[in-house]
C-alpha distance (Angstrom), angle and dihedral (degrees) to the residues before:
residue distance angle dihedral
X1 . . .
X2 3.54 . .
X3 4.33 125.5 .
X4 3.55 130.4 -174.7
X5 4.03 108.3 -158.8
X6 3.75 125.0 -167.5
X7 3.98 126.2 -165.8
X8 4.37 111.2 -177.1
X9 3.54 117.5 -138.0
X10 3.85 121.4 -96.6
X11 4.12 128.3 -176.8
X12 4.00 86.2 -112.9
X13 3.81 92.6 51.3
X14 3.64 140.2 22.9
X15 4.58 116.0 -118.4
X16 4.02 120.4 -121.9
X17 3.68 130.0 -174.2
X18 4.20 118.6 -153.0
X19 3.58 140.5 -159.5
X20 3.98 110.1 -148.4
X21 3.65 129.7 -179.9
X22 3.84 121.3 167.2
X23 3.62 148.1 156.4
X24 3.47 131.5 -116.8
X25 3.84 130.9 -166.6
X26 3.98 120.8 -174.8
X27 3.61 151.3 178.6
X28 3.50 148.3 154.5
X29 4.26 140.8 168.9
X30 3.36 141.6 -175.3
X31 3.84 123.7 -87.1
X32 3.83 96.6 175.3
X33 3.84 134.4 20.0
X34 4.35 78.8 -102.5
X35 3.50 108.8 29.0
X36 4.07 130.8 63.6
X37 3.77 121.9 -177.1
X38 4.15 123.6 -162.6
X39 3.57 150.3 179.3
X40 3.78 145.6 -144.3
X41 3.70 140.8 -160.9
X42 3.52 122.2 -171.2
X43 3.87 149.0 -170.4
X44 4.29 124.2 -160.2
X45 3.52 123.9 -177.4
X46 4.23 106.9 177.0
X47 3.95 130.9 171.2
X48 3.54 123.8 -169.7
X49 3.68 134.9 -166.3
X50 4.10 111.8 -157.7
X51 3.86 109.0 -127.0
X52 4.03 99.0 -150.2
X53 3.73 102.3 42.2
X54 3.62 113.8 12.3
X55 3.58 128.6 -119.1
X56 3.91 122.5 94.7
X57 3.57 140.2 -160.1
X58 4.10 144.0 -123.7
X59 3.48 122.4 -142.6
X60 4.10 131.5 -177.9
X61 4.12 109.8 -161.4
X62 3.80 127.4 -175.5
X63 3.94 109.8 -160.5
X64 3.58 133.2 -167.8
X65 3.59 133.7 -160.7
X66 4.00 148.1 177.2
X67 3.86 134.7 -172.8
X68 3.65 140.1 -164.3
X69 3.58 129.1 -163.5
X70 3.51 134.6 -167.9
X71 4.05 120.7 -178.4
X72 3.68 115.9 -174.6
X73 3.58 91.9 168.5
X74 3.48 128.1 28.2
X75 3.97 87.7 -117.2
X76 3.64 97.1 38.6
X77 3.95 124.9 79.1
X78 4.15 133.8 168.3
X79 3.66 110.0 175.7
X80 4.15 133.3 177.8
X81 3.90 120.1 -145.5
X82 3.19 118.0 -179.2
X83 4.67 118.9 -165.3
X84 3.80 139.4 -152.1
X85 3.42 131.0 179.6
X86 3.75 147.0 167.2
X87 3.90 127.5 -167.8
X88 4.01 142.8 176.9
X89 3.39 116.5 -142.0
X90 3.95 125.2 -177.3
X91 3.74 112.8 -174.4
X92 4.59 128.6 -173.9
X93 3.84 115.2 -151.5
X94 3.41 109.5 -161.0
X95 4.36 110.6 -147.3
X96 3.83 99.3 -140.8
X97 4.18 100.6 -150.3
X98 4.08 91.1 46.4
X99 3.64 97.7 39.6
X100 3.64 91.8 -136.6
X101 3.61 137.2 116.3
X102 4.10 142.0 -126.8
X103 3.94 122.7 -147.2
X104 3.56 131.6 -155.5
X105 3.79 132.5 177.5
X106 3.77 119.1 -168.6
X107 3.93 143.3 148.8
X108 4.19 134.2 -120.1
X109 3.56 142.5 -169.8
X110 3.48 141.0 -165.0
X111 3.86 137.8 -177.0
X112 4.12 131.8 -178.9
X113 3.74 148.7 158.0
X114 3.59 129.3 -137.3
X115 3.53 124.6 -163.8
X116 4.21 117.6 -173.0
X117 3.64 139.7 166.4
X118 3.77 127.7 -160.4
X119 3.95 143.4 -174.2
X120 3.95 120.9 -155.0
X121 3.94 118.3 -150.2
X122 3.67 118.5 179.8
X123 3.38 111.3 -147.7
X124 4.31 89.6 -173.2
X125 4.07 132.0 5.0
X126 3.69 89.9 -90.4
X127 3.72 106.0 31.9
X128 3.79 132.7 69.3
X129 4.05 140.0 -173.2
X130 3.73 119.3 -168.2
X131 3.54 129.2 -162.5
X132 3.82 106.9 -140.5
X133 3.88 130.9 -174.2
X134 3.72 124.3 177.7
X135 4.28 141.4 167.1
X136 3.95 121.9 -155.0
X137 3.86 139.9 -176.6
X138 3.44 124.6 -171.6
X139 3.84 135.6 174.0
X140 4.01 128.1 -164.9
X141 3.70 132.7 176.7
X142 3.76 135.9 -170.4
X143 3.47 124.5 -159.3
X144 3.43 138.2 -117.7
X145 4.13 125.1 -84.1
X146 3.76 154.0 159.4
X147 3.79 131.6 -122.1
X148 3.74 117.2 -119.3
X149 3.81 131.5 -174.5
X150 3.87 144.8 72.3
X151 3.78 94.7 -50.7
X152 3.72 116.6 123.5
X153 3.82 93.1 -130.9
X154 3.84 127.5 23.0
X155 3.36 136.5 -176.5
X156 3.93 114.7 -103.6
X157 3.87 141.9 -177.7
X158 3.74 84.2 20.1
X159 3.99 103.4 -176.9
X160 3.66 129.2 -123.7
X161 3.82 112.0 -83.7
X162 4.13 124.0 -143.0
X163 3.61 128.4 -173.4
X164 4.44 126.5 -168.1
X165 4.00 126.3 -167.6
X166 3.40 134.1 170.7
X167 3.86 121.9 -174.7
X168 3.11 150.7 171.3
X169 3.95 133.6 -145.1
X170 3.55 136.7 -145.9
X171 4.16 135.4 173.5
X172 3.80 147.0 73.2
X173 3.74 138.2 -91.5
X174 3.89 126.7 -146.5
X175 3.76 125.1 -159.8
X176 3.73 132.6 -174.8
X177 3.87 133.3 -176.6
X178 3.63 127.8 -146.8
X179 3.98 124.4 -170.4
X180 4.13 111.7 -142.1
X181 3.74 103.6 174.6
X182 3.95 109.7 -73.7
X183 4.06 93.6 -2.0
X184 3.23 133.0 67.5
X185 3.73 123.1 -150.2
X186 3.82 122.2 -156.0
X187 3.98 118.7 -173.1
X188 3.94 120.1 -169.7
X189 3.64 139.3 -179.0
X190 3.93 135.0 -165.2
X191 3.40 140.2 -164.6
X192 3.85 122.8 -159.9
X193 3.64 132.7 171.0
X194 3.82 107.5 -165.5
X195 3.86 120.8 -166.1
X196 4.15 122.2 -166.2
X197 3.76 119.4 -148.1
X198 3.83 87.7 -166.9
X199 3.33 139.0 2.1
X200 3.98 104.7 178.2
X201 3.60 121.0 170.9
X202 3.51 128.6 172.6
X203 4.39 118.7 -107.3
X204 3.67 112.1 -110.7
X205 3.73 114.7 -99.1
X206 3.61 142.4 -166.9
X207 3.86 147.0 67.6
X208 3.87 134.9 -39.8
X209 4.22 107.6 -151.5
X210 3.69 144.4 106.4
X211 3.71 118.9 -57.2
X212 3.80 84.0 -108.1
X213 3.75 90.6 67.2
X214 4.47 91.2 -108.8
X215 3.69 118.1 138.2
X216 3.51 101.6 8.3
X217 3.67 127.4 173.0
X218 4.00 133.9 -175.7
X219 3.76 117.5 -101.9
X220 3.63 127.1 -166.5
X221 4.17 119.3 177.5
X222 4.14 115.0 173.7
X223 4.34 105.1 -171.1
X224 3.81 121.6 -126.8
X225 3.78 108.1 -82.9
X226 3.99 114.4 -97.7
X227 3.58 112.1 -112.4
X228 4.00 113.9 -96.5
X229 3.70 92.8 -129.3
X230 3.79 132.1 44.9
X231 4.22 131.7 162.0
X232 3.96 112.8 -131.1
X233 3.90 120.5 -154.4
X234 3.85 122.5 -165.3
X235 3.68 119.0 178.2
X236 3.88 130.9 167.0
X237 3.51 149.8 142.3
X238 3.68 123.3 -131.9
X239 4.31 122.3 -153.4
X240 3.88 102.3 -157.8
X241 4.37 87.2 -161.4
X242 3.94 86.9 177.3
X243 3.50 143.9 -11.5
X244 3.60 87.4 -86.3
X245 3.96 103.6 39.2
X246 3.66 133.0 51.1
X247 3.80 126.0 163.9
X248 4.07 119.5 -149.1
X249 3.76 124.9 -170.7
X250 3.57 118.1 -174.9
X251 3.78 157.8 164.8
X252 3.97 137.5 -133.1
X253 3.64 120.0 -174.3
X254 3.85 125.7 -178.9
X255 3.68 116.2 -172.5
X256 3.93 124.9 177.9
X257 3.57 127.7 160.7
X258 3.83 97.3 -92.7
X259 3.82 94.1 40.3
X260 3.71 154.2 12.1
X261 3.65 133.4 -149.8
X262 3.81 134.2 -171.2
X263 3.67 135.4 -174.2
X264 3.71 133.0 -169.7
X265 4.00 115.8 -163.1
X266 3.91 139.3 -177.7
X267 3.41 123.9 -162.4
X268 4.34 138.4 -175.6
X269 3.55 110.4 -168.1
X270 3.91 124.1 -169.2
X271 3.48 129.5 -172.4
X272 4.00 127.5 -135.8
């Protein structure tokens, strides 16, 4: 699985670009004739390159995941998945009028539960539109670090971070299937328009000084406040080659009125 996501710039909040390339290992079964319940394990490794200042960051995140399903219709679904995950991320500021450079290593988590429901109409044999409404909260934290490096001043004692949401989810998805020969090829589209009750995250604290602690001064930095509403697009096209192996590329764009964001993805899947 590889991505390549893309947030612009904006006034209110700097634009990054990122690498990702990750591994993903699922499965799922039936426990009743209407229920299913499954699993996933996955691997992230991201770099980003900041588009305003410079500088960039690497991160390594392990992610956890389990869903449950519950059909009782064949065209109706509610399901509950609930997330964990724990990263690294290192990150090198460059200081433009020194031409040096501050590092800091430090660790994050995040956890959340998702519960959705869904209703399938097919408008043909082959193609399908589904109603879909969801709600979300998730909560992530980053903990505290110190700059190191060659610059002249650093940031230090920089204070553990935490970040709440809680949103809900409303739109539709369409899917089609095409047979060409051996393969068959299945575009989709879907629409979402996502609204967040709150979106609280804690200002950044901490110290500005030298790395040996001299001439330090507090710092305190709160971000501009997302926007409340944003509209999601996902559209791909899946190859199912074999039973076994399909190939998926796809896009996800957000786009709000303070920012945008786009991501390109790639994806082999083989079944065991």
């Amino acid at each position: 699985m590889a991505a390549v996501p893309r947030r612009t710039t904006r006034p209110e909040r700097p634009g990054f670009e990122t690498d990702t390339y990750g591994l993903v290992l699922t499965t799922d079964r039936r426990v009743s004739a209407r229920s299913y319940l499954g699993g996933a394990l996955g691997y992230e490794q991201a770099s980003a390159d900041f588009t305003r200042h410079g500088g960039g960051s690497d991160s390594d995140t392990a992610n956890a995941a389990v869903r449950y399903a519950f059909e009782p219709r064949g065209d109706i679904r509610f399901s509950t998945t609930a997330t964990a995950g724990y990263g690294d991320i290192e990150t090198t500021r460059p200081i433009a009028f020194s031409g040096t450079a501050a590092n800091s290593n430090s660790d994050a988590w995040h956890a959340g539960l998702h519960l959705s429901g869904e209703h399938t109409f097919h408008a043909t044999e082959k193609r399908r539109i589904t109603a879909y409404a969801g709600a979300g909260y998730v909560t992530a934290e980053r903990a505290e670090f110190n700059e190191a490096g060659n610059a002249a001043v650093v940031l230090r004692d920089i204070q553990d971070r935490r970040m709440d949401s809680l949103s809900v989810q409303l739109g539709m998805h369409i899917t089609d299937t095409v047979q060409l020969g051996s393969t068959m090829i299945s575009p989709d589209l879907g629409l979402f328009w996502i609204h967040e009750f709150s979106a609280e995250e804690d200002p950044l604290q901490g110290k500005l000084g030298t790395e040996n602690s001299v001439g330090v001064s507090a710092l305190s930095l709160v971000d501009a406040d997302r926007d409340a509403d944003r509209l999601r697009i996902n559209a791909g096209l899946n190859a199912q080659v074999s039973k076994q192996v399909s190939v998926r590329l796809g896009y996800n764009g957000e786009y709000s009125e303070s920012s945008t964001a786009h991501q390109a993805s790639a994806a082999l899947l083989i079944k065991f």
